[in-house]
Kinemage of the C-alpha trace (Angstrom):
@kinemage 1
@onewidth
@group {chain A} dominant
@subgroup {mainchain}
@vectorlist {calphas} color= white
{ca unk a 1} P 104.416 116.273 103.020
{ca unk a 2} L 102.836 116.824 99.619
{ca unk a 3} L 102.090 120.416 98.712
{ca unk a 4} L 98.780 120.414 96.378
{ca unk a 5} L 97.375 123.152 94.389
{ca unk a 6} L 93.716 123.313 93.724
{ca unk a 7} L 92.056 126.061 90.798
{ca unk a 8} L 89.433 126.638 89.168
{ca unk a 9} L 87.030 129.107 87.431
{ca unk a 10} L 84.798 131.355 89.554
{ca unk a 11} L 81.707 129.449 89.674
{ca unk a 12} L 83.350 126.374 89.388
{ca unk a 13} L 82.493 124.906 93.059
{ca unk a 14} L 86.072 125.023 93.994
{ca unk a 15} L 85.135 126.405 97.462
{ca unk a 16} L 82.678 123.784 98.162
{ca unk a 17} L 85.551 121.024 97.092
{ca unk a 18} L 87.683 122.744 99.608
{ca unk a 19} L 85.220 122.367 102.126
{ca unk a 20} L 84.626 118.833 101.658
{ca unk a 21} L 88.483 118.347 101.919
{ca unk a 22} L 88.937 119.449 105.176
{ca unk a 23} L 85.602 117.788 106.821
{ca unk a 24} L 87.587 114.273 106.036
{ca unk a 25} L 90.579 116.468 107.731
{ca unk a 26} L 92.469 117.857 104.992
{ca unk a 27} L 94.030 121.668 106.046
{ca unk a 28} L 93.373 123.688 103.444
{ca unk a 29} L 95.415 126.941 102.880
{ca unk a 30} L 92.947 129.989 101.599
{ca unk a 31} L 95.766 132.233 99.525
{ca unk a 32} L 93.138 134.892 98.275
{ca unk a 33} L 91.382 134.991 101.890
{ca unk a 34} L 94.981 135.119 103.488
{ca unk a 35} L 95.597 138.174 101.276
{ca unk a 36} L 92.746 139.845 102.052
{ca unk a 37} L 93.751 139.507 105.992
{ca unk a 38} L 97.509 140.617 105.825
{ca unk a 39} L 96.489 143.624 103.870
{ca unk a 40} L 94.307 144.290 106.559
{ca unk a 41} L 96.362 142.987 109.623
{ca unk a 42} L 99.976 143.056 108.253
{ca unk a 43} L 100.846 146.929 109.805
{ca unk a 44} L 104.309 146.780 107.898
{ca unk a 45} L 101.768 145.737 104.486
{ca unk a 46} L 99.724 148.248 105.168
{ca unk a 47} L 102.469 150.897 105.862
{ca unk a 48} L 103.822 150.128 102.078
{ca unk a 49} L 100.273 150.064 100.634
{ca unk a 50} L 99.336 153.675 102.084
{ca unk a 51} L 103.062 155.062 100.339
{ca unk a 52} L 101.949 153.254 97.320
{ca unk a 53} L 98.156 154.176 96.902
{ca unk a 54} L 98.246 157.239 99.496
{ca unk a 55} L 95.737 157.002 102.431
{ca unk a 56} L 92.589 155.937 100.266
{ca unk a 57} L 93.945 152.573 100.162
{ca unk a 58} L 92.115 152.382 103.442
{ca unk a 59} L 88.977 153.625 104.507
{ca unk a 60} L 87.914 155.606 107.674
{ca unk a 61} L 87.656 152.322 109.736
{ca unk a 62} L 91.735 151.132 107.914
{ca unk a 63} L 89.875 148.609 106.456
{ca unk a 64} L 91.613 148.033 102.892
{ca unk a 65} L 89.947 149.656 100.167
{ca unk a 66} L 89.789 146.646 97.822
{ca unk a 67} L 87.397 148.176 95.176
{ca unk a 68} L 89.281 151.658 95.018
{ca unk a 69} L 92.421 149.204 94.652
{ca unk a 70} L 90.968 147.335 91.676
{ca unk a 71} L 89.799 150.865 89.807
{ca unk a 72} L 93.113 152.181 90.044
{ca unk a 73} L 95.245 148.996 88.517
{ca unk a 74} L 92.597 148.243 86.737
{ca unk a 75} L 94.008 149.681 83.463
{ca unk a 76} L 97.616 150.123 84.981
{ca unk a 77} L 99.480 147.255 84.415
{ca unk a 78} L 102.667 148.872 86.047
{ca unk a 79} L 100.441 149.650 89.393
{ca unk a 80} L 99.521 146.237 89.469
{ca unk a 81} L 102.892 144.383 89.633
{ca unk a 82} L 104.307 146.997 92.465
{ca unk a 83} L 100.964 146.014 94.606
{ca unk a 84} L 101.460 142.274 93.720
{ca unk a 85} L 105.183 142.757 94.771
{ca unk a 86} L 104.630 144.073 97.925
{ca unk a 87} L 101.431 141.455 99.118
{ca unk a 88} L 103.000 138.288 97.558
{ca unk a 89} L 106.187 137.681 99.505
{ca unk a 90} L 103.768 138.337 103.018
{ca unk a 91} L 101.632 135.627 101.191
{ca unk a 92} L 104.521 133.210 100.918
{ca unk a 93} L 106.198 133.782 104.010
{ca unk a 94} L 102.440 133.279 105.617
{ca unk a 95} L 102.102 130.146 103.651
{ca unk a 96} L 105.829 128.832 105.145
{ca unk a 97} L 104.801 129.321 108.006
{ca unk a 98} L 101.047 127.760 108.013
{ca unk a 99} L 102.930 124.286 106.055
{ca unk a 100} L 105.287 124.466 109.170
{ca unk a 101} L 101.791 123.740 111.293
{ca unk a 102} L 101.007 120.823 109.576
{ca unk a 103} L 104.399 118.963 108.773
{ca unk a 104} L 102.343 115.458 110.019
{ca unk a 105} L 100.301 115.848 107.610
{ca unk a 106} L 100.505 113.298 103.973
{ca unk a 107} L 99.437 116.286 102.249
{ca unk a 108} L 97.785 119.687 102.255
{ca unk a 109} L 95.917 121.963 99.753
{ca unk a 110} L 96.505 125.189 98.464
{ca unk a 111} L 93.609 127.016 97.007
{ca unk a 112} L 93.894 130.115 94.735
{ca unk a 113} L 92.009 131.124 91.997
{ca unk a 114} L 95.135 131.828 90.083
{ca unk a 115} L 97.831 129.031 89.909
{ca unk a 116} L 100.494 127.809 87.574
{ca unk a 117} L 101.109 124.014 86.769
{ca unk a 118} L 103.402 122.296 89.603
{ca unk a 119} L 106.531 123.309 89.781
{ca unk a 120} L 106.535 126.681 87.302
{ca unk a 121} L 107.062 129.461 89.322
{ca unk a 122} L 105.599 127.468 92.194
{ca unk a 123} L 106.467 124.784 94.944
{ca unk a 124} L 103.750 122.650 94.651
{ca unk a 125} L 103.590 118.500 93.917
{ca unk a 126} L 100.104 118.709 92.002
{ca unk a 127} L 97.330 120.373 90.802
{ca unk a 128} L 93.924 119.669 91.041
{ca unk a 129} L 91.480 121.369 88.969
{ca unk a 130} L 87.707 121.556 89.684
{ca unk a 131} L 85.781 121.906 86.620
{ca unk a 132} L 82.370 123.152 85.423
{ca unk a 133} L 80.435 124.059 81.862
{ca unk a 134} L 80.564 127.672 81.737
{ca unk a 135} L 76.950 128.254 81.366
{ca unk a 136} L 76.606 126.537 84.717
{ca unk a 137} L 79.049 128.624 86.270
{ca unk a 138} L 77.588 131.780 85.090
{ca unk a 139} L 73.950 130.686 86.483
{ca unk a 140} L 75.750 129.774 90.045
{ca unk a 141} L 77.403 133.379 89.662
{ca unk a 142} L 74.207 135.206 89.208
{ca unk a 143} L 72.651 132.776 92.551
{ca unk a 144} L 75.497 133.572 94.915
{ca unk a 145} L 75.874 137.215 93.761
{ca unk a 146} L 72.838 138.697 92.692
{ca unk a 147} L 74.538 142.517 92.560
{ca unk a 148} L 76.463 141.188 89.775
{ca unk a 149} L 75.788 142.145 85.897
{ca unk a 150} L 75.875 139.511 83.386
{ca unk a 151} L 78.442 142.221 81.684
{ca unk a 152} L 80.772 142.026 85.262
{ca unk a 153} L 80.603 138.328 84.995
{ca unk a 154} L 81.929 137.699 81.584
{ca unk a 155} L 84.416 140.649 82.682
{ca unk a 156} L 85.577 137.990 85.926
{ca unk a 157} L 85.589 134.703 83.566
{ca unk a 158} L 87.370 136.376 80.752
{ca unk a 159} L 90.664 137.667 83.512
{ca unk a 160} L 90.753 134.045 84.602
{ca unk a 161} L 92.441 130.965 82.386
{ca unk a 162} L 90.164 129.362 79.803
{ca unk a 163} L 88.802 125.637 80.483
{ca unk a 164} L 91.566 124.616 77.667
{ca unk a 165} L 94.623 126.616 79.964
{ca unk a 166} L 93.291 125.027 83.088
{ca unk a 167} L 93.028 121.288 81.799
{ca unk a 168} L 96.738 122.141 80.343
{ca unk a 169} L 98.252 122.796 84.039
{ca unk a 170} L 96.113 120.304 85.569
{ca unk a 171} L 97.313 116.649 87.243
{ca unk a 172} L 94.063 115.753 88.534
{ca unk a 173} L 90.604 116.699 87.862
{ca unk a 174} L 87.407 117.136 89.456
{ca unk a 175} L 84.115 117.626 87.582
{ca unk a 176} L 81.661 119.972 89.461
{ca unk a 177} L 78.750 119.708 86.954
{ca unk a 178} L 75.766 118.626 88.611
{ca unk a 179} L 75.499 115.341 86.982
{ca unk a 180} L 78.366 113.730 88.793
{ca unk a 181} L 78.745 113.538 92.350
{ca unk a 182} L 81.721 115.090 93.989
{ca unk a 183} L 82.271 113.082 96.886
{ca unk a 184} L 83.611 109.806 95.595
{ca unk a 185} L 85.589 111.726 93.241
{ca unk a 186} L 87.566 113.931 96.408
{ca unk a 187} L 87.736 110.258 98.293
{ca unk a 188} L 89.167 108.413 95.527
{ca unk a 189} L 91.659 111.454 95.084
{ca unk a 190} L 92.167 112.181 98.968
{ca unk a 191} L 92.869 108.015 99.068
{ca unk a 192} L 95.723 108.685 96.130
{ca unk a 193} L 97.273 111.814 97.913
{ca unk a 194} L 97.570 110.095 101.398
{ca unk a 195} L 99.028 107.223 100.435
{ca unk a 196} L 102.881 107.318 99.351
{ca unk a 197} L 104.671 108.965 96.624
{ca unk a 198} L 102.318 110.167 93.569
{ca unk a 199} L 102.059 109.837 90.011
């Protein structure tokens, strides 16, 4: 079974491409939504988060206190890594165990927003990158998430790679612009990744 990253800028339409995957019956592993649900589920996770952060990691319903999270590492580089050290492993051994459920499959997708090429760091076959003109991306930003200042936006794109670092880890591309259509693209690519070895 073929292990498959897929990335790409917020606003990019990555989501949507994921979607599309699995209605022609692709499983798609979620690594940012599966993060978001062990630090909310995981009791030992949320044991080590509480010594970590204290008990404002969680709110008064022990729902995990993302935002207060993000304000505290936001400027502590140190903070971050511990936090990242204690949710990544849970996210690994959660994704072991999720590949384990679909060992029949030709090959599965791993979505993230962050992701390194194949191989570095990582133990995925590919990467797929879906790609967009940033001043699209910003105008789908400020539709799906009104709340959101133009100021936060360029705050979100400029954490994230640059098109030029995510073209540089990618294998295979596909362009979310509005002037091409997606859906042949994903079938052409979802033909390549089913069938045999790849390239």
């Amino acid at each position: 079974m073929k292990v498959i990253g897929i990335t790409g800028g917020i606003g990019s339409g990555k989501s949507i491409v994921c979607k599309v995957f699995e209605l022609i019956g692709t499983p798609v592993y979620y690594a940012d939504i599966r993060a978001n649900w062990l630090t909310n589920n995981d009791l030992q996770l949320k044991k080590e988060i509480k010594e970590l952060f204290g008990r404002q990691a969680y709110d008064e319903n022990g729902m995990y206190n993302k935002k207060w999270i993000a304000n505290q590492v936001f400027e502590n580089p140190q903070l971050l890594q511990m936090i990242n050290m204690l949710i990544h492993p849970r996210v690994f051994d959660d994704t072991q165990q999720w590949l384990r459920q679909h060992q029949n499959q030709s090959y599965v997708l791993r979505e993230a927003a962050i992701s390194n090429a194949a191989g570095k760091g990582n133990d995925l076959n590919k990467i797929i990158v879906v790609s967009c003109p940033l001043e699209i991306r910003i105008k789908r930003i400020k539709q799906r998430d009104p709340q959101r200042s133009i100021e936060q936006i360029h705050s979100i794109i400029a954490q994230q790679k640059s098109d030029d670092e995510f073209l540089n880890i990618t294998d295979y591309q596909i362009i979310n612009d509005d002037s091409e259509l997606i859906l042949p693209q994903i079938l052409i690519l979802h033909q390549k990744l089913s069938n045999g070895p790849i390239s």
